[in-house]
FIGUBA-826818 format. One record per atom (N, C-alpha, C, O, CB): chain; x, y, z; atom name; residue number from 0; residue in three letters. Coordinates in Angstrom, 1 decimal. Atoms other than C-alpha are relative to their C-alpha. Glycine has a CB too. Layout:
! FIGUBA-826818
(pt "A", (X, Y, Z), "CA", NUM, "ALA");
...
This chain:
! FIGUBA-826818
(pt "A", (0.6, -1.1, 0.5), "N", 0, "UNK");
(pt "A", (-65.6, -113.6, 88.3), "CA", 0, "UNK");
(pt "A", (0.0, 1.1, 1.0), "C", 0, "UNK");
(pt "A", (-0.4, 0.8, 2.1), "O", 0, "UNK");
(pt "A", (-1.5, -0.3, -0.5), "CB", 0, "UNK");
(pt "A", (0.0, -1.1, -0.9), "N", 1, "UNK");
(pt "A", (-65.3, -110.2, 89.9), "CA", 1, "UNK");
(pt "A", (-1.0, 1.1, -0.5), "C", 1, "UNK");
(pt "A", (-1.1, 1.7, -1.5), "O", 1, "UNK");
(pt "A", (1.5, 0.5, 0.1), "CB", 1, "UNK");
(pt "A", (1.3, -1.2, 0.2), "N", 2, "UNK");
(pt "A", (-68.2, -107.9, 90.2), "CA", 2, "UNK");
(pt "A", (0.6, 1.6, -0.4), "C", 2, "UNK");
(pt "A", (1.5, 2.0, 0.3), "O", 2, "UNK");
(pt "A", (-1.0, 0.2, 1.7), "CB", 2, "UNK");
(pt "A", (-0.5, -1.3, 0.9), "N", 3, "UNK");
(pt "A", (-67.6, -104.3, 88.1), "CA", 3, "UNK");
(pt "A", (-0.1, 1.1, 1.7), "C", 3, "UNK");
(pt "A", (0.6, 2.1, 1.8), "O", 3, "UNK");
(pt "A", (-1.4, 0.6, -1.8), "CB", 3, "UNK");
(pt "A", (0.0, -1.0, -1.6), "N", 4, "UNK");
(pt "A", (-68.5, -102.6, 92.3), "CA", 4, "UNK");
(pt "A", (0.8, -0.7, 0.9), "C", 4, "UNK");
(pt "A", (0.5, -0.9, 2.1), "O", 4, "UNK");
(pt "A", (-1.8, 0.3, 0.9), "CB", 4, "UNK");
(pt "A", (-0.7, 1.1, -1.2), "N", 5, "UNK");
(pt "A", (-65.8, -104.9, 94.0), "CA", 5, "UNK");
(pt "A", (1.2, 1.2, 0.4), "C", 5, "UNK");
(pt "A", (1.4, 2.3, -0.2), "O", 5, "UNK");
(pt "A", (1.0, -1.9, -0.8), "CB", 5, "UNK");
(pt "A", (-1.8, -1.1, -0.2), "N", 6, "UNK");
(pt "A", (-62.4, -103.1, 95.4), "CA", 6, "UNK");
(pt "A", (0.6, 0.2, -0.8), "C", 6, "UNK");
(pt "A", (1.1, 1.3, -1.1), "O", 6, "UNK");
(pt "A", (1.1, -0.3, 0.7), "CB", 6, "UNK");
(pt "A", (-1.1, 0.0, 1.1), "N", 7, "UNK");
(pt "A", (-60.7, -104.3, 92.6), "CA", 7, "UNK");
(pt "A", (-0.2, 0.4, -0.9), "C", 7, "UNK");
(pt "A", (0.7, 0.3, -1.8), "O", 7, "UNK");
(pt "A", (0.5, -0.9, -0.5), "CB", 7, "UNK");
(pt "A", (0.3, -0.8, 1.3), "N", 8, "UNK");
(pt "A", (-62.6, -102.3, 90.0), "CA", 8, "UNK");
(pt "A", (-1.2, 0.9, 1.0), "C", 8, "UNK");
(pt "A", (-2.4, 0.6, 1.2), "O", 8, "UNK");
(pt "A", (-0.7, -1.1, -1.7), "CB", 8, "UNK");
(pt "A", (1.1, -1.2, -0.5), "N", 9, "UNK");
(pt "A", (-64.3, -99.1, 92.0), "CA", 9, "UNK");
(pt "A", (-0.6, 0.5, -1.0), "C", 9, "UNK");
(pt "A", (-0.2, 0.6, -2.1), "O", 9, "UNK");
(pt "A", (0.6, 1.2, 0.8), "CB", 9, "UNK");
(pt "A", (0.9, -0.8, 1.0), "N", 10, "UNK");
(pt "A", (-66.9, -97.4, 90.6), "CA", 10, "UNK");
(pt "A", (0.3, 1.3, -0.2), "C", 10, "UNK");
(pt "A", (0.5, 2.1, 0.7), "O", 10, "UNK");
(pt "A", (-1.3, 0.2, 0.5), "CB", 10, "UNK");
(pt "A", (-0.8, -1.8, 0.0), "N", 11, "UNK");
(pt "A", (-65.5, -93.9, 88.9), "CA", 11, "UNK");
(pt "A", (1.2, -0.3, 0.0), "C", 11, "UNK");
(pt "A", (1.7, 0.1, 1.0), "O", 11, "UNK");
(pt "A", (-0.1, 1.1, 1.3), "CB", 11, "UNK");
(pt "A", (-1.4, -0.1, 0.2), "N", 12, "UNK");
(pt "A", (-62.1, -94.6, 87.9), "CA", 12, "UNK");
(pt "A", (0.1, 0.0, -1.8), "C", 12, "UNK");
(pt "A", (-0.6, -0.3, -2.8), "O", 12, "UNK");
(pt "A", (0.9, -1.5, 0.9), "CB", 12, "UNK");
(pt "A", (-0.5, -0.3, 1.7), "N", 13, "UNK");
(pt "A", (-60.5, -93.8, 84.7), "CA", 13, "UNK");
(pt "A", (0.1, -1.2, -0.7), "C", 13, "UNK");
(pt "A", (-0.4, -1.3, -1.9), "O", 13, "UNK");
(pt "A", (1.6, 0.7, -0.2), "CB", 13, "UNK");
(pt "A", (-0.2, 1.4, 0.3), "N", 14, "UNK");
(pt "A", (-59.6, -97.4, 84.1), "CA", 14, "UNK");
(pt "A", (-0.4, -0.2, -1.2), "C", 14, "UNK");
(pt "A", (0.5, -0.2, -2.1), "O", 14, "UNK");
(pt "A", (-0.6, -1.0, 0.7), "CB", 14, "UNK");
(pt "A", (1.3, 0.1, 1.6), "N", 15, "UNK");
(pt "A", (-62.2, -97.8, 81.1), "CA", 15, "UNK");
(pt "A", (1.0, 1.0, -1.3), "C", 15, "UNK");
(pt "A", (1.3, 0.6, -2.4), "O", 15, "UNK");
(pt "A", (-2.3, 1.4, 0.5), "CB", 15, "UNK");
(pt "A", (-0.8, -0.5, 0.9), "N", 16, "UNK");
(pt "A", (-60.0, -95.1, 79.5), "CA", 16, "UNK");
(pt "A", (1.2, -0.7, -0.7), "C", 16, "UNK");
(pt "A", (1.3, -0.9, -1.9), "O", 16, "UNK");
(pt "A", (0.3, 0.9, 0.6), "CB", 16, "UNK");
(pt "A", (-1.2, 0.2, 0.0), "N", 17, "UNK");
(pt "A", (-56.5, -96.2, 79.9), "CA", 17, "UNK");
(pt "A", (-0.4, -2.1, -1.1), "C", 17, "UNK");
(pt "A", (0.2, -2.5, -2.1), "O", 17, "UNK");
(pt "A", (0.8, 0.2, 2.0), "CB", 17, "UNK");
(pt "A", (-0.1, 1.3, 0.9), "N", 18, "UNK");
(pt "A", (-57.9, -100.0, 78.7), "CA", 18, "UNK");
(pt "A", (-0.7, 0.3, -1.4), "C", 18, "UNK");
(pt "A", (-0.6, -0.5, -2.4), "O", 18, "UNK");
(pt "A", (-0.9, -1.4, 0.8), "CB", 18, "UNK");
(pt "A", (0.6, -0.6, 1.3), "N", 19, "UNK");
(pt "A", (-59.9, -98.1, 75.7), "CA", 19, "UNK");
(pt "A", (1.0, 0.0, -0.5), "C", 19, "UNK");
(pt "A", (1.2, -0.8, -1.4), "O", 19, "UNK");
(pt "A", (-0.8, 1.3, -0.2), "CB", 19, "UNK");
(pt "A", (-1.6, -1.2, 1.1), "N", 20, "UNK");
(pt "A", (-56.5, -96.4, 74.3), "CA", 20, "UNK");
(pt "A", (0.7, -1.4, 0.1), "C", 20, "UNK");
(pt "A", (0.9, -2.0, -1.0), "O", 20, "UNK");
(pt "A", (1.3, 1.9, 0.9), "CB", 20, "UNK");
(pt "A", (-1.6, 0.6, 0.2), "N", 21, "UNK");
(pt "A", (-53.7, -99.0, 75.4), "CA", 21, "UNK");
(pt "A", (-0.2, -1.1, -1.4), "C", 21, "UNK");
(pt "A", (0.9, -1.3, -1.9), "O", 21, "UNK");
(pt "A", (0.5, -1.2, 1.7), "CB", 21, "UNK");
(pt "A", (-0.1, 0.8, 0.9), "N", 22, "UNK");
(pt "A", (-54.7, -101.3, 72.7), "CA", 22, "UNK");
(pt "A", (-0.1, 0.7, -1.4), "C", 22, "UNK");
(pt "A", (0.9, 0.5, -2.1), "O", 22, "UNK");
(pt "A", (-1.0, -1.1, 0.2), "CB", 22, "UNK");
(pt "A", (-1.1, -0.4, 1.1), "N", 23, "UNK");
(pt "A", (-54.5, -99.4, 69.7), "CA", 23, "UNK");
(pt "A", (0.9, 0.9, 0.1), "C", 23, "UNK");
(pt "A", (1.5, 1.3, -0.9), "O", 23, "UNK");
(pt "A", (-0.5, 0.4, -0.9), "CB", 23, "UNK");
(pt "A", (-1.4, -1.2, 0.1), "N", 24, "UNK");
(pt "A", (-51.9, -97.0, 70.8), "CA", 24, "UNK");
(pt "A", (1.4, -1.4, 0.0), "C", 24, "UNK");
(pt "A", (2.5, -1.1, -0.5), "O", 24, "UNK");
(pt "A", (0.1, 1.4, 2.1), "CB", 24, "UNK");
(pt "A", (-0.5, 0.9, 0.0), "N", 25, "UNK");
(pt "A", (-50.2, -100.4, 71.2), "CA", 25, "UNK");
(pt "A", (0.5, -0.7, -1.8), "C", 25, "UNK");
(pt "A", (1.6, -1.1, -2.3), "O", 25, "UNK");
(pt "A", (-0.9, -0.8, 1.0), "CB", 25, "UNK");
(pt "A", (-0.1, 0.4, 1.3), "N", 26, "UNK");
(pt "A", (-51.0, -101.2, 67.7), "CA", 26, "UNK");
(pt "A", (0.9, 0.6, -0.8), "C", 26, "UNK");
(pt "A", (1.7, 0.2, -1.7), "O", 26, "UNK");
(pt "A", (-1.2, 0.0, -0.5), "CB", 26, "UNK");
(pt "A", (-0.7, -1.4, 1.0), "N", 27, "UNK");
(pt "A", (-49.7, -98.1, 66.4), "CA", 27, "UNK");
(pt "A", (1.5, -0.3, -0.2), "C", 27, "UNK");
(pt "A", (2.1, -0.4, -1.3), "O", 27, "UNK");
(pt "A", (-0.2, 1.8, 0.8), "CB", 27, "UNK");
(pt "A", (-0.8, 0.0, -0.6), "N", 28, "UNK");
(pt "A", (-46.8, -98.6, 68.1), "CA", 28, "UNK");
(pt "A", (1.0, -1.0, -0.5), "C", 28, "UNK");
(pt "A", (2.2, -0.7, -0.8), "O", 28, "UNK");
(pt "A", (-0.5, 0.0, 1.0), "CB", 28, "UNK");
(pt "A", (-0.8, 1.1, 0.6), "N", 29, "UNK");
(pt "A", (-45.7, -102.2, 67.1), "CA", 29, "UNK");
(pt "A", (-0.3, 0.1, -1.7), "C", 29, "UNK");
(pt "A", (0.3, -0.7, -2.5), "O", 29, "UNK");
(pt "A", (-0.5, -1.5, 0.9), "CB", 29, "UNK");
(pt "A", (0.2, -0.5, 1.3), "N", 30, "UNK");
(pt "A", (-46.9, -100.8, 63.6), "CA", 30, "UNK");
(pt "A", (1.4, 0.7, -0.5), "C", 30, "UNK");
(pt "A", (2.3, 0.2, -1.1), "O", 30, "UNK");
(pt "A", (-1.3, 0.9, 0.0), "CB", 30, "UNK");
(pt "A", (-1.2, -1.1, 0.3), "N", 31, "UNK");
(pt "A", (-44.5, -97.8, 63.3), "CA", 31, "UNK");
(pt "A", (1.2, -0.8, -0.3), "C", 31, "UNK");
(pt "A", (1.8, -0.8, -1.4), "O", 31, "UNK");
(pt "A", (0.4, 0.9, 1.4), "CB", 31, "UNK");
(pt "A", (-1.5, 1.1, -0.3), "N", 32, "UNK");
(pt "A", (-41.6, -100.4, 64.6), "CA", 32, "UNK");
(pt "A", (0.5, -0.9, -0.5), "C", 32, "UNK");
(pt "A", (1.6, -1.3, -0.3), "O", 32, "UNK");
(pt "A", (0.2, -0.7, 0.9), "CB", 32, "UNK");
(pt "A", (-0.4, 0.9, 0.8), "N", 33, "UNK");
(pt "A", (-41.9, -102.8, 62.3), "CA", 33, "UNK");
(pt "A", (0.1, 0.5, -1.4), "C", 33, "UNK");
(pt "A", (0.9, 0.1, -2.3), "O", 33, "UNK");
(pt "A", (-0.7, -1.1, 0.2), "CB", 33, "UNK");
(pt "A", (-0.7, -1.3, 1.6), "N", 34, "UNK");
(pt "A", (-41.9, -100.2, 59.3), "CA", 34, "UNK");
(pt "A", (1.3, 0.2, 0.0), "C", 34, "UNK");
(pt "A", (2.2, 0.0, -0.8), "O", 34, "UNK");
(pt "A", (-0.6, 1.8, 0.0), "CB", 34, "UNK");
(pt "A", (-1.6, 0.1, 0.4), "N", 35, "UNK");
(pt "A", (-38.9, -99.4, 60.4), "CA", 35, "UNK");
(pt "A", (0.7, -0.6, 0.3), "C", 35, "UNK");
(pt "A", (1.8, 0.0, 0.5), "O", 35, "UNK");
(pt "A", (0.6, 0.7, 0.1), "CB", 35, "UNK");
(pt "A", (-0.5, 1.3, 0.2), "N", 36, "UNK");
(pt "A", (-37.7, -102.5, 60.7), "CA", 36, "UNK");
(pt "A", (0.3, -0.2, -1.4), "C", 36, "UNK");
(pt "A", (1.5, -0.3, -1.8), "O", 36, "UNK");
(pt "A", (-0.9, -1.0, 0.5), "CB", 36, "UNK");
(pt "A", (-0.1, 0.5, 1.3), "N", 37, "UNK");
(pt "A", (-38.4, -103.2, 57.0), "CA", 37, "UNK");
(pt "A", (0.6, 1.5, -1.0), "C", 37, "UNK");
(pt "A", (1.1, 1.2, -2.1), "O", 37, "UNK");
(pt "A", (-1.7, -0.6, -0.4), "CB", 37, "UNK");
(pt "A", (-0.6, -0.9, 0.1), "N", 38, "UNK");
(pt "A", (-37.2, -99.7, 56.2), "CA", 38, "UNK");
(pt "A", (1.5, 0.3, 0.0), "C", 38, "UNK");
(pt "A", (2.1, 0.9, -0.8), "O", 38, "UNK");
(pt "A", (-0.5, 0.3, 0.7), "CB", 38, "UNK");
(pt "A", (-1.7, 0.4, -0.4), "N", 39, "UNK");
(pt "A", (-33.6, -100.4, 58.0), "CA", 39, "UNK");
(pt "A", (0.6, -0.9, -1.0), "C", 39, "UNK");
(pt "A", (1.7, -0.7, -1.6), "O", 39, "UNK");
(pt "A", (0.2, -0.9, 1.4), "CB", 39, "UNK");
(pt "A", (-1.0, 1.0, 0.7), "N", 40, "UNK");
(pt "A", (-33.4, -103.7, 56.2), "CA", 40, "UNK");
(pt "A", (0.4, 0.8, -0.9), "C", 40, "UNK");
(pt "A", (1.5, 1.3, -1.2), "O", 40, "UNK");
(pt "A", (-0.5, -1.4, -0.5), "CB", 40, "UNK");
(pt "A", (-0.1, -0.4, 1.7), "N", 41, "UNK");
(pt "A", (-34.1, -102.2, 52.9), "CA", 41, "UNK");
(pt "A", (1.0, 0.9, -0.4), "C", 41, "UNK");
(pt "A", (1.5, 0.9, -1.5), "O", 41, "UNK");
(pt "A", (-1.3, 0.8, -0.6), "CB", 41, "UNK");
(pt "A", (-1.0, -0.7, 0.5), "N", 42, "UNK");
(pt "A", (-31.5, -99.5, 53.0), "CA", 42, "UNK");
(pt "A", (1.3, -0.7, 0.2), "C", 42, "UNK");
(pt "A", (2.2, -0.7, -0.6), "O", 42, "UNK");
(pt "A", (-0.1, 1.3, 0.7), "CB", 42, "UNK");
(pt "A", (-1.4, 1.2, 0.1), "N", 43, "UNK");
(pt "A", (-28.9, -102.2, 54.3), "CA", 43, "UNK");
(pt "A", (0.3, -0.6, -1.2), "C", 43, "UNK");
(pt "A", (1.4, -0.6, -1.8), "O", 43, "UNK");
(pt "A", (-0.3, -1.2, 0.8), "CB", 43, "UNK");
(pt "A", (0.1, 0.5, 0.8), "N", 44, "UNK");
(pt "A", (-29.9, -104.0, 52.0), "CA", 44, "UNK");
(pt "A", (0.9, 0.6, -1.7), "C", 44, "UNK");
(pt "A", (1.9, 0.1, -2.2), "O", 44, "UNK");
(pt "A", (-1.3, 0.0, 0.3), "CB", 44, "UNK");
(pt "A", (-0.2, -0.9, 1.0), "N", 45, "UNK");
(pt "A", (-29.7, -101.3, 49.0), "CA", 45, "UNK");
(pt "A", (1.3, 0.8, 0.3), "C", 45, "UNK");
(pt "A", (1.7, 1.5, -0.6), "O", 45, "UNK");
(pt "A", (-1.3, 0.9, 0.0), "CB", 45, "UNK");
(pt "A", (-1.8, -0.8, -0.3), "N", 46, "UNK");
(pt "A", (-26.1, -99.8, 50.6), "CA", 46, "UNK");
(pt "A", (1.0, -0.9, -0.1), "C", 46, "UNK");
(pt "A", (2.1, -0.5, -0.5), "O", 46, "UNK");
(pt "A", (0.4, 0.5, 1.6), "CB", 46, "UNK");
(pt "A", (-0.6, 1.0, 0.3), "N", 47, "UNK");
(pt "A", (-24.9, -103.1, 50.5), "CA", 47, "UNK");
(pt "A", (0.7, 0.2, -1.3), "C", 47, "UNK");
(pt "A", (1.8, 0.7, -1.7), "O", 47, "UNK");
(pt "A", (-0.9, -1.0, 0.1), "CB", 47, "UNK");
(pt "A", (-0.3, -0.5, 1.4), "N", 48, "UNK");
(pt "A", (-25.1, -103.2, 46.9), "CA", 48, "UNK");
(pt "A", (0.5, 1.3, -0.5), "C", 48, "UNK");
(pt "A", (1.3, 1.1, -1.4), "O", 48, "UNK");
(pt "A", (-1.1, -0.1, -0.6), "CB", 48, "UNK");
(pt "A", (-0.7, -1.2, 0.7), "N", 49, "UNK");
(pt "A", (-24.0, -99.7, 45.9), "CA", 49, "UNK");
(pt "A", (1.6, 0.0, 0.2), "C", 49, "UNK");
(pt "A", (2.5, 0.6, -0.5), "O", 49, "UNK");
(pt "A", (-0.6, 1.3, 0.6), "CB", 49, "UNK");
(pt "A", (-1.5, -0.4, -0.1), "N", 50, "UNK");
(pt "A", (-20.6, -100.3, 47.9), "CA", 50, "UNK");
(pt "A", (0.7, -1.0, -0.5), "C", 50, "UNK");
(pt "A", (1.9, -1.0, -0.4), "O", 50, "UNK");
(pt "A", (0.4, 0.3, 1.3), "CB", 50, "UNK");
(pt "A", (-0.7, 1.1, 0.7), "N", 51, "UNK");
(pt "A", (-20.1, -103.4, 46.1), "CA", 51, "UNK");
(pt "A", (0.6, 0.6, -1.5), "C", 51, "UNK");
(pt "A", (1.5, 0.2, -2.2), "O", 51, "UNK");
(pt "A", (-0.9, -1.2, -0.2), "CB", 51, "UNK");
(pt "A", (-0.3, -0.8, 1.6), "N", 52, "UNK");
(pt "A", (-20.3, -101.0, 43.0), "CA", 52, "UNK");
(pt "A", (1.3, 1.0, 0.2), "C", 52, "UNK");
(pt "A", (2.1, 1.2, -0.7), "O", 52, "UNK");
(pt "A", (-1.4, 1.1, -0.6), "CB", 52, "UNK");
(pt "A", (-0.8, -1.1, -0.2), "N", 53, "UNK");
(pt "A", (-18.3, -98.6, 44.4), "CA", 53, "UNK");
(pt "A", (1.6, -0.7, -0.1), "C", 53, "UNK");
(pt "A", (2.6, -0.3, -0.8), "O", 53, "UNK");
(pt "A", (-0.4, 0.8, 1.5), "CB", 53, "UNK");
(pt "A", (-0.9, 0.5, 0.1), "N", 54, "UNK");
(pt "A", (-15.7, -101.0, 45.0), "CA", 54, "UNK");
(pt "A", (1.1, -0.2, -1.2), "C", 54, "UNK");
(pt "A", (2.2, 0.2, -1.5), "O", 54, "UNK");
(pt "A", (-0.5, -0.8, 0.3), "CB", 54, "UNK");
(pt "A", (-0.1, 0.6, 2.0), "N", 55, "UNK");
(pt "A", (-15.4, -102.5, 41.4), "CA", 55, "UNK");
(pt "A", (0.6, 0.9, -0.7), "C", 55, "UNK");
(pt "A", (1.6, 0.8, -1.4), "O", 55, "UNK");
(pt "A", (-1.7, -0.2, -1.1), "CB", 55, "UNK");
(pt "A", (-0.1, -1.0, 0.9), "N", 56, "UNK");
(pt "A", (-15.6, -99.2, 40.0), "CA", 56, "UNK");
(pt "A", (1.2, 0.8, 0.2), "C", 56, "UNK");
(pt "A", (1.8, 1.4, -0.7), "O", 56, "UNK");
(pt "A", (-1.1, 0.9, 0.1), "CB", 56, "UNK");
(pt "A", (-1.5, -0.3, -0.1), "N", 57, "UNK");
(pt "A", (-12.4, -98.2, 42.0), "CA", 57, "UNK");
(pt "A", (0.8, -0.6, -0.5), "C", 57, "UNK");
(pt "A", (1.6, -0.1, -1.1), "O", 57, "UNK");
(pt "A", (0.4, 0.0, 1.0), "CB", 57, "UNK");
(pt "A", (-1.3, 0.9, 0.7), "N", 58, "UNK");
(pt "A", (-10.4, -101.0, 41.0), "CA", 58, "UNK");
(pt "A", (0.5, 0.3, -1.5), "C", 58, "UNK");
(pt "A", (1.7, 0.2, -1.9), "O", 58, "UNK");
(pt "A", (-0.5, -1.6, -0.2), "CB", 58, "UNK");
(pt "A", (-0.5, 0.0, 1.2), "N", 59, "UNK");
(pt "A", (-10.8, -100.1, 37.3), "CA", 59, "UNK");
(pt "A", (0.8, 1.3, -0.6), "C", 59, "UNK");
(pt "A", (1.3, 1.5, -1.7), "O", 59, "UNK");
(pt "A", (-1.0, -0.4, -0.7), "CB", 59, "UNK");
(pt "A", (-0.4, -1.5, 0.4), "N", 60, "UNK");
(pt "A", (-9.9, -96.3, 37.7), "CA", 60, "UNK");
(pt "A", (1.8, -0.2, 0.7), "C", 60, "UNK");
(pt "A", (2.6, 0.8, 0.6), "O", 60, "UNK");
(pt "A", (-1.3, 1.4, 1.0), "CB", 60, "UNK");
């Protein structure tokens, strides 16, 4: 256990800040990233399929 007046946590430092924010800016963050993650797939996904159409649709013209 380390006392909150030790060296390793001085009294008057920003600290309190930076550990307030990093966790949800963190959240946000791996939030965003995995939207567009599911975002990427889905247009893969959905381009996939259209150029299979496109394909087809050449062959018969």
């Amino acid at each position: 256990f380390v006392s909150q007046d030790s060296p390793l946590h001085p009294p008057s430092t920003n600290t309190t800040y930076i550990r307030d924010f990093s966790e949800p800016i963190t959240a946000i963050l791996t939030s965003h990233f995995i939207l567009d993650l599911h975002e990427m797939n889905y247009r893969m996904a959905h381009q996939e399929s259209l150029s299979g159409i496109q394909v087809i649709g050449s062959l018969d013209t």
